[in-house]
C-alpha positions, 0 to 999 in steps of 0.5 A: 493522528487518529488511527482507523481500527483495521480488518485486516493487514499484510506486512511486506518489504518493498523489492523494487530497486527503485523503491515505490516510485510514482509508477508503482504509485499509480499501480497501487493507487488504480488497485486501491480505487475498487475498495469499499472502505479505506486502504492505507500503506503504513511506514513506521509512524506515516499513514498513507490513503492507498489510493493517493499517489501523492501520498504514497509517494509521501512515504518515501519507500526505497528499496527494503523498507518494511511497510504495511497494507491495511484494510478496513473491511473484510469484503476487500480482501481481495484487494488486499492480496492484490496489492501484496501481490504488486508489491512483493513483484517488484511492481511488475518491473 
């Protein structure tokens, strides 16, 4: 996998007690879809397009895992802070 020189990443800890199920998919993905450029959820060695709810789902992110959200360009920023956001809210749930 050739992996994309990244601007900017955030590591977080997924709350939810359900994990990253596909509702929480779905909200990251609906976030992702704004970006400019690429947005990627990493676990350990797997990379994920954020705004693949396929792929996320793909993962396999319970409860306590540590994953990474990354962007390639600067002007999503504020895309970034949103999806660490959702994710360290447990998804709103």
């Amino acid at each position: 996998m050739n992996a994309p020189a990244y601007c900017f990443s955030k590591e977080v800890i997924i709350k939810n007690p359900f994990g990253l199920h596909a509702r929480a998919a779905t909200k990251i993905a609906m976030l992702a879809k704004n970006v400019k450029s690429n947005v990627w959820i990493i676990k350990d060695d797997q990379r994920a397009d954020a705004s693949s709810i396929i792929e996320i789902l793909t993962l396999a992110c319970a409860q306590g895992s540590k994953v990474t959200i990354a962007i390639e360009d600067d002007s999503d920023l504020s895309i970034l802070t949103d999806l660490v956001q959702l994710v360290e809210s447990g998804f709103g749930e």
